[in-house]
N, C-alpha and C positions, 0 to 999 in steps of 0.2 A: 640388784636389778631383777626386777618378774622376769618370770617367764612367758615364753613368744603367747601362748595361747593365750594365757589369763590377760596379758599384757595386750595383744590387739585385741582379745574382746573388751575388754575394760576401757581401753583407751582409746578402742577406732570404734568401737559401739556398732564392731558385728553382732555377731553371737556372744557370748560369757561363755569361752570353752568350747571344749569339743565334746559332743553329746555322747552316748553309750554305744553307737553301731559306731562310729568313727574311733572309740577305746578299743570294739572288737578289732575292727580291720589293722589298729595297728600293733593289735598283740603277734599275729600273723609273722609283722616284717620283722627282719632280726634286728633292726633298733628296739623292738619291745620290750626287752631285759632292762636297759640304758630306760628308755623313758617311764617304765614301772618304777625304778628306784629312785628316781629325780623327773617331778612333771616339766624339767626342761632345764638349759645349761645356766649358770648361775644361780641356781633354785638355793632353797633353804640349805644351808650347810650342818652336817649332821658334827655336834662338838665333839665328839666321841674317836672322832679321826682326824683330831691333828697331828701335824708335823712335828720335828721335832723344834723346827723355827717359832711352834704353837700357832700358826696358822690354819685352817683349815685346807686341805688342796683342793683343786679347781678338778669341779666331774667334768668327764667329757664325754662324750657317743664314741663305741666303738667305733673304728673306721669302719666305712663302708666305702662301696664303688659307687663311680659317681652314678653309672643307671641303673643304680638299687634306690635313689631317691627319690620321694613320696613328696609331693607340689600340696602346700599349706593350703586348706582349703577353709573356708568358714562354717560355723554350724549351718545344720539347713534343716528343716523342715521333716517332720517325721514321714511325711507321706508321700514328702521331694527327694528321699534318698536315692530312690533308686533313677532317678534321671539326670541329677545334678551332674554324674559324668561327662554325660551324655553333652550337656546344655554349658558346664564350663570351657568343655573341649571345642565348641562351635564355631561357625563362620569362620574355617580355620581357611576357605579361601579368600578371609578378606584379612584375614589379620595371621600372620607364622607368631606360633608361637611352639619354642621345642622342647618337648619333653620327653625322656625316654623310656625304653621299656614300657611304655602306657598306653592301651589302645583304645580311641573313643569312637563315638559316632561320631556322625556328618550331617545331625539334623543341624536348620537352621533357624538362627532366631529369625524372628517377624520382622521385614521387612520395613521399616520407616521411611514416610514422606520426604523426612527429610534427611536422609544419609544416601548419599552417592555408593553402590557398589561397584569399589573401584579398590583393587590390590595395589599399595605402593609399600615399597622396603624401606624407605623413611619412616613410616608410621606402626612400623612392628617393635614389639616388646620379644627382645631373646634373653635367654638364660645360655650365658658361656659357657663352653663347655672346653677346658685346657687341652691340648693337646699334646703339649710338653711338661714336662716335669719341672715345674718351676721352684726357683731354690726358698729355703726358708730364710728370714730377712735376720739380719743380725741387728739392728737395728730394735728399737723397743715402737719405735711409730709405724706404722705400714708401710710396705713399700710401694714407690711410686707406680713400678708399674703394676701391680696388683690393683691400686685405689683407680687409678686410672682404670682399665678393664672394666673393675664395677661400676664405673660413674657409664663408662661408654654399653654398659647389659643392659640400661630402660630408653629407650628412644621414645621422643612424644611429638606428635605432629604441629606441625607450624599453622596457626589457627590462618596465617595468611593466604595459606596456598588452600584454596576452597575450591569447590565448585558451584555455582550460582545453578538455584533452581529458576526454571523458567516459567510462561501463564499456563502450558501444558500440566504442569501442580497440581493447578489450584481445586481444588474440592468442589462439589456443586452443594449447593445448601442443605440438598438430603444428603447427601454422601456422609458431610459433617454433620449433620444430626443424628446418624443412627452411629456413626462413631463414638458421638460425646457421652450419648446414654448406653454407649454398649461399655465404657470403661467404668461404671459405678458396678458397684458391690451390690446396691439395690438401688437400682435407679429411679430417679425423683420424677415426679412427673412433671412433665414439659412446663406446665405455667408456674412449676414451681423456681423454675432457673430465671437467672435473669435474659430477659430478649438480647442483648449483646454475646451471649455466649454461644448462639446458635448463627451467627455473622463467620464465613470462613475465613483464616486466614489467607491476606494477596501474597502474592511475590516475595512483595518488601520483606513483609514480617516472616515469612517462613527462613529467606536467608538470615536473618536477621538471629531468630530461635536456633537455627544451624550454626552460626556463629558463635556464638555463646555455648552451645554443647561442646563445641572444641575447645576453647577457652578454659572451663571446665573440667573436660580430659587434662589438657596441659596443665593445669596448677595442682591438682589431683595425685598426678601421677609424679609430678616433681614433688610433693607432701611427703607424700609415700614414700621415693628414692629418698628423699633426704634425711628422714626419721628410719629408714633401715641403716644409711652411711652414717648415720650417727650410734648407732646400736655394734655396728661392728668397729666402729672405733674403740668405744668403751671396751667392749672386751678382748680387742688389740690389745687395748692401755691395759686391761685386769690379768691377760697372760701374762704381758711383760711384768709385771708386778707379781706376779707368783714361777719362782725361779724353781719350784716345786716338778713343774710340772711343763712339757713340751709339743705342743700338738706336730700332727706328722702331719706332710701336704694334704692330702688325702680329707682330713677333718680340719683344715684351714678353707679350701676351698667349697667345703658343705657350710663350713658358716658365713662365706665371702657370698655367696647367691643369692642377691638382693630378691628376686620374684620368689624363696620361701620365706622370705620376715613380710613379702605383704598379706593385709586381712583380704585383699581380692585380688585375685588373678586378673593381670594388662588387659585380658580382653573381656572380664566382666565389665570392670568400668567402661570401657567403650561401649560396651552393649548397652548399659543401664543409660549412659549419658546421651548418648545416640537415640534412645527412646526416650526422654525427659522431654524434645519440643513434640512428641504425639501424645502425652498426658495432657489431656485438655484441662480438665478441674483442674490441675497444678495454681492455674494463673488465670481461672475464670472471673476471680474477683478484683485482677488487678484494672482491669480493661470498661468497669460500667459507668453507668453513670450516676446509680445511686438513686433512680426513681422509687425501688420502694427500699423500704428501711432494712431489709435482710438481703439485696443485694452482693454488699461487698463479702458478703459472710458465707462468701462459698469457696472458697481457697481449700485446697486437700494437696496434703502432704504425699510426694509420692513414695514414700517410703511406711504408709498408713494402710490398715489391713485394708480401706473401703477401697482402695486401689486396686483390689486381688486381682479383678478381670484384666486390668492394663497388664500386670506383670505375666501373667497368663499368655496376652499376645504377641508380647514380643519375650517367652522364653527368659525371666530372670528369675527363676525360681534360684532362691536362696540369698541375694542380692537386696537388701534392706524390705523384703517381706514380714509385716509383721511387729514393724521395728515402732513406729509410732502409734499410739491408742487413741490418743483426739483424732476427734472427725474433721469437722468444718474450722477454719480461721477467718478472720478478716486479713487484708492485704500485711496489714501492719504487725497483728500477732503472728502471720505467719513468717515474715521476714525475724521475727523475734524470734519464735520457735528455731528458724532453720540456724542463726546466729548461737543460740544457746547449744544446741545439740553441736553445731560442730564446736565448739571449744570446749565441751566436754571430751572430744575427740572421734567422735563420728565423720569417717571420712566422706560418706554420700551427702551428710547434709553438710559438712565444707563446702561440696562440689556444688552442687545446688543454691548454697548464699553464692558463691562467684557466679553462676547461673543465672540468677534472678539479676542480681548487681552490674551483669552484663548487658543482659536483656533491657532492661530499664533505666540505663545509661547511668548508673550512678557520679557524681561530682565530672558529666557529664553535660555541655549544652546542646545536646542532639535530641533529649527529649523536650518536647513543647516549649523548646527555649529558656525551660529552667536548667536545674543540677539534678534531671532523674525522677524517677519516681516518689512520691510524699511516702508511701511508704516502708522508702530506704533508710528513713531517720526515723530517730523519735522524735517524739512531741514537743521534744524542750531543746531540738537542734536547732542554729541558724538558717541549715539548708532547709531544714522541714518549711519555713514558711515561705521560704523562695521557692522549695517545688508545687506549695498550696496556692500561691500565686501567680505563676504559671499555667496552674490547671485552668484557674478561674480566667486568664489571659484568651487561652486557648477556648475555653466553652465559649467565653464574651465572643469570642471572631466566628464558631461557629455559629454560634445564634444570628450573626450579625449576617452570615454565610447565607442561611436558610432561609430568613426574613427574604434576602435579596432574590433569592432562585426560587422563593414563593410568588414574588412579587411580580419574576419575568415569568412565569409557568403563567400566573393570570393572567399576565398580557397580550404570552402566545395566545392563550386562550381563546380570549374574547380577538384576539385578531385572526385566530383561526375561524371560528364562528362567522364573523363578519366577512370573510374569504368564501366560507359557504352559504354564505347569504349574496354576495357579489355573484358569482359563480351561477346559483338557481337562477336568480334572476340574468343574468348573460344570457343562460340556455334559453330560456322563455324567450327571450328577446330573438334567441338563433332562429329560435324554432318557429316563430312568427318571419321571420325577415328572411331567412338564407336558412333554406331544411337542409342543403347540401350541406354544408358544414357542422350542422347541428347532425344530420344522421353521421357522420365522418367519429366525431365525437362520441355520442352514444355509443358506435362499431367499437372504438377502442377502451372504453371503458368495460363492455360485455367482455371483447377480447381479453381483456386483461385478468377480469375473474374468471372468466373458463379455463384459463391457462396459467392458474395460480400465482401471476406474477407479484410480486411485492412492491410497495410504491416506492419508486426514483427518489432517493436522495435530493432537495430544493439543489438546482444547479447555482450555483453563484455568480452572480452578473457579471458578465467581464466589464473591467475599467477600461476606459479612454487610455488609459498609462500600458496597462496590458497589450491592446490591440497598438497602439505605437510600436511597444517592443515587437511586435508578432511583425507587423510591417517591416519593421527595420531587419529584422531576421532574414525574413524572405527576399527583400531586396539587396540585403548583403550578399546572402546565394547565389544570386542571379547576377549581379554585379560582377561576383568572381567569377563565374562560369563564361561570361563573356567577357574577360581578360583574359584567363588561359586560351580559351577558344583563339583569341583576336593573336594574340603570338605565336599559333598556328601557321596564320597564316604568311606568305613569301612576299605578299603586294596589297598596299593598300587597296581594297575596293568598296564601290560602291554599292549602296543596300538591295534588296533582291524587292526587283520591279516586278509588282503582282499586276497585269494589264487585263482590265476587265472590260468588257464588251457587253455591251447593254443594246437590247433591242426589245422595248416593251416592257421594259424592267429589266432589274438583274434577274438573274435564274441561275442561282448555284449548280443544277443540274446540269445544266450548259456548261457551267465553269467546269467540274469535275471531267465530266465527259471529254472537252475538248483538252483539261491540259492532262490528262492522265495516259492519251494517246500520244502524246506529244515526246519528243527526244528529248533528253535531260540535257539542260540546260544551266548556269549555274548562276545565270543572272536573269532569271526567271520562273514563273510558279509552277515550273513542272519540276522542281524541289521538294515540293510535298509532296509529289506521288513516287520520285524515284528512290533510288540508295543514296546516299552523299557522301559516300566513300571517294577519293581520289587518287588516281593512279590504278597502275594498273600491277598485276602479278606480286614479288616481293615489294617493292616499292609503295603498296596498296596503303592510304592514311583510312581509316574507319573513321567516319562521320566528320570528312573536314571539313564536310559544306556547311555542318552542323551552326557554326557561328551567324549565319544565312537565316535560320529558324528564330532564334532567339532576338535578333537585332532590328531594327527599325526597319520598317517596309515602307517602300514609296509607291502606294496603292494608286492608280490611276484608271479612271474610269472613261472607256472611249465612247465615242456616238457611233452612231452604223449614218451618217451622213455625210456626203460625197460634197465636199466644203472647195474639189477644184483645184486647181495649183497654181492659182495668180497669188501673190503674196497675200494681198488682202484675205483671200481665203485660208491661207497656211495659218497668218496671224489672227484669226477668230478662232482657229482650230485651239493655237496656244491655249486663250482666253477662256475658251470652255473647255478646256481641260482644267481639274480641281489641283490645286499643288496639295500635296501629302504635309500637314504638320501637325497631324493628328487625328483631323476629322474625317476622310476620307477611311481611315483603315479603321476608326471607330464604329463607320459606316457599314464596310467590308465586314467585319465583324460581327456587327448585329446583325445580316443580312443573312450570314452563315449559320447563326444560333435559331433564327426563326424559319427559316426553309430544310435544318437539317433534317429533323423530320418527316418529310417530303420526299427525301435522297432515295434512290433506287439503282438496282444493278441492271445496265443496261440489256435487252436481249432483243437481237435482230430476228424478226420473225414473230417475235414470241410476247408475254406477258412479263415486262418487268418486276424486277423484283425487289420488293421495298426491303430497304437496309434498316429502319425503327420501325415500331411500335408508341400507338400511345399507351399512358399510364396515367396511375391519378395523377403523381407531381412533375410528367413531364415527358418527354420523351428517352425510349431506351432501347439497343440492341435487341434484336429479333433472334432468338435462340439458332445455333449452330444449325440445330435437324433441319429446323424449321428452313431458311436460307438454299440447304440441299436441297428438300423437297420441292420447293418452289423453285431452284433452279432448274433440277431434273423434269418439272413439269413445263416449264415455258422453252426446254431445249426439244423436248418430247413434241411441242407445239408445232416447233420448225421443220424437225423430223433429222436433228442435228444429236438427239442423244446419244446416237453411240459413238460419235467421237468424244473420245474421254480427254483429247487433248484440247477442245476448247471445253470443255466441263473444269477443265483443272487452269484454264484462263481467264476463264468467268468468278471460278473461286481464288483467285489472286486478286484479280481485280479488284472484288469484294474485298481482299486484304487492305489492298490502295488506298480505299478510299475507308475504310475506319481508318487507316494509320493518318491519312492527311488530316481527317478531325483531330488526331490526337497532336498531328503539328500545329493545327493552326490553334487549339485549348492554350499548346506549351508557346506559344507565340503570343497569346492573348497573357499569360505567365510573368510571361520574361521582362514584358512592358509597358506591364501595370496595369493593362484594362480589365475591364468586367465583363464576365459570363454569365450570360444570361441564366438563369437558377434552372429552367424549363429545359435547358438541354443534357444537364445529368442532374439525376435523383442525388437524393442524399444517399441514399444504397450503397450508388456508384463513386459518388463522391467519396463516401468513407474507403471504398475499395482502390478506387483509381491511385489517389490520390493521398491519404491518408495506411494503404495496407491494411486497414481493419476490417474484418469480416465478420457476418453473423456466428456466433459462438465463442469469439473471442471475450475475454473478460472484463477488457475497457467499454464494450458494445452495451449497452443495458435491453433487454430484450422491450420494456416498453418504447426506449427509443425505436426500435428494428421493426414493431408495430406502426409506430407512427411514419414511418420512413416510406414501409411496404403498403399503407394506405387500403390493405386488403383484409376483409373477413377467416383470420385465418383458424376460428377456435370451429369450423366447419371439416377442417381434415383430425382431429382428434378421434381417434378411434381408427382411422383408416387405414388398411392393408397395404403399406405403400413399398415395389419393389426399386431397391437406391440401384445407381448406375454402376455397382459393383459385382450384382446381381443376386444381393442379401434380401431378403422380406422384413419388413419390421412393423408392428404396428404404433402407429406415430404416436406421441405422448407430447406433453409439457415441456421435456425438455428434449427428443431427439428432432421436433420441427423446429428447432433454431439453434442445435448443434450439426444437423444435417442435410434434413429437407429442406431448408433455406438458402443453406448456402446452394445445393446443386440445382434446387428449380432455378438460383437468379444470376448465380455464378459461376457455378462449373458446366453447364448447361449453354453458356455465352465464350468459353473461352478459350476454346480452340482458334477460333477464325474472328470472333467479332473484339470482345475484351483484348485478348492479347496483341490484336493491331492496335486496337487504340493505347494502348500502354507502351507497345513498341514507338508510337508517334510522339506521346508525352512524355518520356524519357530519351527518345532516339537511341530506341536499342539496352536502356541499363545506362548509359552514359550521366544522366540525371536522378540520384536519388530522390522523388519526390516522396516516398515516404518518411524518408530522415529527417526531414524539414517539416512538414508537415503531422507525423505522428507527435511532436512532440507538442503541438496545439491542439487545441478541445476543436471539435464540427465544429462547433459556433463561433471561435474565429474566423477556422477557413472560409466558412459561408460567407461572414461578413465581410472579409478582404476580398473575396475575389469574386463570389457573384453575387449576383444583384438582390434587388427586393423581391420576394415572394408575389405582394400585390404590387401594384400601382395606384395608388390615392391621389387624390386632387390636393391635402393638406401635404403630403411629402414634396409634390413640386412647389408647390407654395413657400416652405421652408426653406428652398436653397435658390429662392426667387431673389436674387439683389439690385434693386432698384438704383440707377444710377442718372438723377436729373438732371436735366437743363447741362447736356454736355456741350460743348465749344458755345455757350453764350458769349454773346460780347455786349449785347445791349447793356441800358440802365436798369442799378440794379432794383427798382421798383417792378419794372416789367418783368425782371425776371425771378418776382417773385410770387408777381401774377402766373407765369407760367407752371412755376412749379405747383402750386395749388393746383392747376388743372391736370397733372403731370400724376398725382399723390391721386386722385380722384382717378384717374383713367387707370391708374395701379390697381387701385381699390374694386376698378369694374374686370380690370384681366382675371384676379384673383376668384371672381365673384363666377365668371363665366367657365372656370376649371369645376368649379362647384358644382354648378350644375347639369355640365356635361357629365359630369360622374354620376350623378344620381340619373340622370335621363339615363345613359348607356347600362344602365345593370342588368338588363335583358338581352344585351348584345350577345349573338353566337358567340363562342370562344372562339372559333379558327377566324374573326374578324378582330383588327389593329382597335384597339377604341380611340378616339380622339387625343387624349391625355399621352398614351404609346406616342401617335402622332408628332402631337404636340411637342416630348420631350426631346424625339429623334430630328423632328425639324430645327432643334436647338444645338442640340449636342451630337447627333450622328445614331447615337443609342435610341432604342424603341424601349429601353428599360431604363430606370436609376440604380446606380450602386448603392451598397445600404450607408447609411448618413453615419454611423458608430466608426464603421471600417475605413470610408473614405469620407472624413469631414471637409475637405477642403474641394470638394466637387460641388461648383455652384454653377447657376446661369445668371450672366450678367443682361439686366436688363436695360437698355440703354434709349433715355431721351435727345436725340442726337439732332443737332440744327444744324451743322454743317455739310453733311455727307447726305440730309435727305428733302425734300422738299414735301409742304402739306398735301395730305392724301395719300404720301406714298406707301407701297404693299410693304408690310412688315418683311424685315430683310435679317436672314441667321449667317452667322460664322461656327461652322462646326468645331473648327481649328480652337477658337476659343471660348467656348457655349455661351456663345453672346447669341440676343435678339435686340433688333437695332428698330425702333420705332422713332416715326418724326416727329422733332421736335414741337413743332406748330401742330400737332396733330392733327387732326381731321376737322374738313369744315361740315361736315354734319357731328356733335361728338357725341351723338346718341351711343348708346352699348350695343343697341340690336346693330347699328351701323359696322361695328369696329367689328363684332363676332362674324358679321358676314364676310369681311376683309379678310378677318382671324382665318377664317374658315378656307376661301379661295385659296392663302397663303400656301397653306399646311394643304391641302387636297390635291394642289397642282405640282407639288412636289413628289410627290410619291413616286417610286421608281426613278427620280433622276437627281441621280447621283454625281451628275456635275455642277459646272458655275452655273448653269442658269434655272 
């Protein structure tokens, strides 16, 4: 049997021996005697000293104590002497390894991408150390428990229990290119690598290289245990066969310690293998594609001097430095290479073929759907042409890949192109026809570059399928809400009677004023203004009137005319009162979106004071101060300021009436009608309604641009002090993390926002953000208010013509009719047209015709958008039995019908029927009852 040294250099293709400072250091220890006379146990036997059996006896090491023992170290390096202590003893907090009597440092190796530093006692290598005096075995084979001990002294990590690297990793392009050329001995210059080599490793691959280094460790280190338990068998079995001679515990248990028969110490290997996926040349050739002809031809061995610099970095001096003399390989010679050297017996290139053969999935279908890398075989293997067809498998689908995402890259292209040619030409068109919106435009394009914003991700169209579900969503909410509500209550009742009194028109103002003063009532509209709390002291129910809000109103609209008290008077009174089955409070409704703006806080003596402001998109709350000062100045008027107790009446009041807008929005909610767009901003909408605010991260600031309608790249640079009483000078990003939000919303929310949200939840009791936050704005808007514009082509669309209704004549004649019937459609349609192009000069604060038009059909002065609410149409009806020729076009709001006669008109000129059209729709206005 060799000896340990000649034996692991020879056979594990360390070192050959241990060099001349490593003969000094161990003349020193008192084993020097013992290994001067024999270079180690079983060595050459001298014949001159046989037994009398004529055997030669078996040399042994003096005994020594166990921490006088000297840890088998490999050659190293003439100029690495003096550190290799230093550098074997290492990262001793991430891996115990114990040796006694031996002191090192505490440098560390170089840190690797891809090794977790993480201390686990599962994954340490110890050298046992007895504590009892254990007996010597009478037996000629080991004993159990002895073998045992040694198997349980090298523990090796479960390649299972990993830690996954995550995108945090991953290298930036430079990062990995001054890495790749900092680990050459002399670095090639750049064009001389292949372009794939300088591509960093993702995710995938790095856990993948991490995997494999463990894999690697664990077959390594079980080579190693298993070729040392085999060495101390042998000279188990060679004691027992020499009766000569009898070892004492003492020198059984220095030959029993497997970590001195290995050629590297547990935590070199770890080290070395743990830095093998940060050698990049390692496996730069296995990854190309072979564009030019010396490509694949870059493979380097890491255990090759050109490597120096790698070993360098991460601290393995003495650890297969030096060991290889070729430079470059191909994928294939180098897999040959590492295959030859280890079964010469070189443990790191072992470790390294299991390495590669792991990495590149050998007899494996995980790579490219073959069995591995091509070359993991030879040339003359079955796998080799199953992995060479594969490749070609895999290139064919990329090529087929690239063609395809060449082919949509052109098509964006030229479709992007064509978008800015659509686009140019829009603006021209804006900018000739409507400047307002063409300047609207330009503002937020400048906006956008002064305030470095990035362009919006293309939003994705919502489906018809989508806006269903979002519907069904919110009316399942509302649906429950008014079931628990309704179990509330102790007695069925009837819906809450909104009685409006018309004189000259409706006048919201009027409404407010009068029922705001008015004693709460629970079957009447001074509900909005008051608590709807019930009961009184403990007995108190919070908001049980609340089911009163959300549920069907029977809006009724009275006349200021004295009809008498004979019957016949009582019953005209009936007849022109409107019955409520929908139209009436669609009416109510729009009457209150388009006068809200209008609203003001009363003040006796003095100058009321308006509760909005206008804006670009519409009307919005008038800042808190602002409302004070205004207050304070029209109480100042009457000479009423210093009572602070109608000042804090006045300011309730103000409460009131936001909060009853916010019932009546949550009432418009609960029962499916539409809000007019113009009575909140999108701003407010996102906030009210949705809980999102400027800054928040679902907000995109060019949305909040478009929303806010205002030139805001003009406060950039300004010294602006916040309501905290900080200075800041504004930037890019603190005017829409800050200044946004308090000029529009913390600036409102004392007294004006927070009532109206007290109204449209009643107090917190309605989560509308819950519902709501989980839809994109552009549902909301769509489901619940209305259209932005008003077009003559949008009415026209949900125009449904319905002929020749109650005919009875022959059916020749009534097909004459209908012809003239399809003709007279053909001129209604014709006459929306034109009023829309005549009225584009109309003031804004005047209804335009079309407004008119639609609200004389359906109650609405606005349409719902067509996406959100498809099944909202106007029935238009050729009706012979309910009307006679000539008669005034006749609407049902209840069911947005327009009812025209049959017979039509005996003049059926168009100028004729528009003048009709026109009287219809003009003479209605403000009356909101049957006639």
């Amino acid at each position: 049997m060799s000896g340990n040294g000649s034996q692991w250099g020879n056979g594990w293709g360390s070192s050959k021996g241990w060099n001349s400072s490593q003969q000094q250091q161990q003349q020193s220890h008192p084993r020097a005697s013992w290994q001067a006379s024999s270079s180690s146990r079983g060595g050459p036997r001298d014949p001159s000293r046989r037994g009398d059996d004529g055997r030669v006896p078996r040399q042994h090491p003096p005994p020594v104590h166990n921490e006088e023992r000297i840890p088998r170290r490999p050659k190293l390096d003439h100029h690495h002497q003096a550190t290799a202590t230093s550098s074997f003893s290492s990262s001793s907090s991430l891996y115990h390894v114990r040796h006694s009597n031996h002191q090192h440092n505490n440098a560390q190796p170089a840190q690797s991408m891809y090794t977790t530093k993480k201390e686990d006692p599962q994954m340490m290598v110890t050298t046992a150390t007895p504590t009892k005096k254990e007996e010597v075995p009478t037996k000629s084979e080991p004993s159990f428990s002895t073998t045992s001990s040694i198997v349980n002294q090298v523990k090796v990590e479960d390649p299972n229990q990993t830690t996954n690297l995550t995108d945090s990793s991953v290298m930036s392009p430079a990062d990995w290119e001054q890495k790749l050329l900092s680990q050459f001995r002399f670095p090639p210059e750049k064009y001389h690598l292949p372009a794939e080599a300088f591509v960093p490793d993702n995710v995938n691959r790095m856990n993948k290289k991490k995997e494999a280094s463990e894999v690697a460790i664990q077959k390594v280190m079980k080579k190693m245990r298993d070729k040392a338990l085999r060495e101390v068998q042998e000279e188990q079995d060679d004691e027992d066969d020499d009766d000569s001679y009898v070892s004492s515990d003492s020198e059984r248990k220095q030959r029993n310690r497997l970590s001195d028969r290995f050629p590297y110490e547990a935590i070199q290997i770890k080290d070395f293998f743990n830095a093998v996926p940060d050698c990049l040349p390692f496996t730069m050739g296995f990854d190309v594609f072979g564009l030019r002809d010396k490509d694949e031809e870059n493979c380097l061995c890491p255990c090759g001097k050109d490597l120096f610099p790698w070993h360098n970095q991460h601290r393995l001096e003495g650890v297969g430095i030096n060991h290889c003399k070729n430079s470059k390989y191909t994928p294939m010679g180098l897999m040959r290479h590492l295959r030859t050297e280890g079964e010469k017996g070189c443990i790191l290139h072992y470790g390294l073929t299991i390495y590669m053969e792991h990495l590149y999935c050998k007899n494996s279908h995980n790579y490219r759907g073959g069995v591995g890398h091509k070359a993991l075989y030879e040339m003359n293997d079955a796998n080799y042409k199953i992995a060479v067809a594969a490749e070609k498998r895999e290139l064919h689908h990329e090529i087929l890949v690239g063609r395809q995402k060449l082919e949509e890259e052109k098509a964006r292209r030229m479709q992007l192109e064509h978008r800015q040619i659509q686009q140019t030409e829009q603006l021209e068109f804006l900018q000739k026809t409507n400047k307002d919106a063409f300047q609207k435009i330009k503002q937020l394009e400048e906006d956008k570059k002064a305030l470095h914003i990035e362009e919006k991700g293309k939003t994705p169209v919502l489906s018809k399928f989508e806006l269903d579900c979002y519907r069904k969503s919110m009316d399942a909410y509302f649906g429950l809400a008014k079931a628990v509500a309704s179990s509330k209550l102790e007695t069925e009742e009837g819906p809450l009677c909104v009685e409006v009194h018309q004189e000259n028109g409706f006048s919201l103002q009027n409404f407010f004023n009068k029922w705001s003063s008015r004693r709460k009532d629970k079957k009447t509209a001074s509900l909005l203004f008051c608590d709807l709390n019930y009961g009184q002291g403990k007995r108190e129910m919070k908001n049980f009137h609340g089911m009163k809000i959300i549920s069907k109103w029977n809006v009724q609209f009275k006349n200021e005319i004295n009809y008498g008290r004979t019957a016949e008077a009582k019953e005209q009174k009936v007849l022109d009162t409107a019955i409520d089955e929908g139209g009436p409070t669609r009416e109510f409704l729009s009457q209150c979106w388009m006068q809200m703006g209008d609203l003001k806080l009363p003040v006796e003596g003095g100058t009321d004071v308006s509760l909005f402001e206008k804006h670009t998109h519409g009307w919005v709350p008038i800042t808190d101060e602002m409302l004070r000062t205004k207050l304070k100045a029209a109480l100042k008027e009457n000479g009423r300021l210093s009572d602070d107790s109608e000042y804090a009446g006045k300011i309730e009041q103000a409460r009131m009436y936001y909060r009853a807008i916010g019932r009546i929005m949550l009432h418009a909610l609960a029962t499916g009608n539409t809000i007019w767009s113009s009575s909140m901003t999108p701003l407010y909408q996102n906030w009210l309604l949705r809980g999102c605010r400027p800054g928040d991260e679902d907000y995109h600031k060019e949305d909040i641009l478009k929303h806010l309608g205002e030139k805001m790249r003009k406060f950039l640079g300004v010294v602006h002090e916040f309501k905290d009483g900080t200075e800041e000078v504004l930037n890019e990003e603190n005017i829409f993390t800050k200044f946004i939000p308090e000029q529009y919303l913390s600036s409102r929310e004392d007294i004006c926002l927070e009532s109206m949200k007290e109204g449209l939840t009643l107090g917190g009791d309605y989560n509308l953000p819950g519902i709501f936050r989980t839809m994109p704005l552009e549902a909301v808007q769509k489901l619940i208010f209305s259209c932005p514009v008003l077009t003559a082509q949008a009415i026209i669309d949900i125009l449904v013509p319905d002929y020749c209704v109650g005919w009875e004549g022959s059916k020749e004649d009534g097909k004459g009719h209908r012809r003239m019937q399809e003709d007279f459609f053909r001129d209604l349609c014709d006459i929306l047209k034109e009023r829309e192009h005549r009225e584009k000069e109309l003031p804004s604060d005047k209804l335009s015709f079309l407004c008119l038009f639609v609200a004389f059909c359906t109650g609405y002065a606005f349409l719902p958008d067509p996406m959100g609410n498809p099944n909202f149409k106007i029935n238009v009806w050729f009706n012979f039995p309910e009307t006679r020729k000539d008669d005034y076009p006749v609407s049902h709001t209840c069911d947005n019908m327009l009812t025209l006669p049959g017979y039509l008109y005996t003049n059926p000129d168009r100028d004729n029927f528009e003048r009709i059209l026109d009287e219809s729709i003009y003479g209605s206005v403000g009356r909101l009852d049957m006639n």
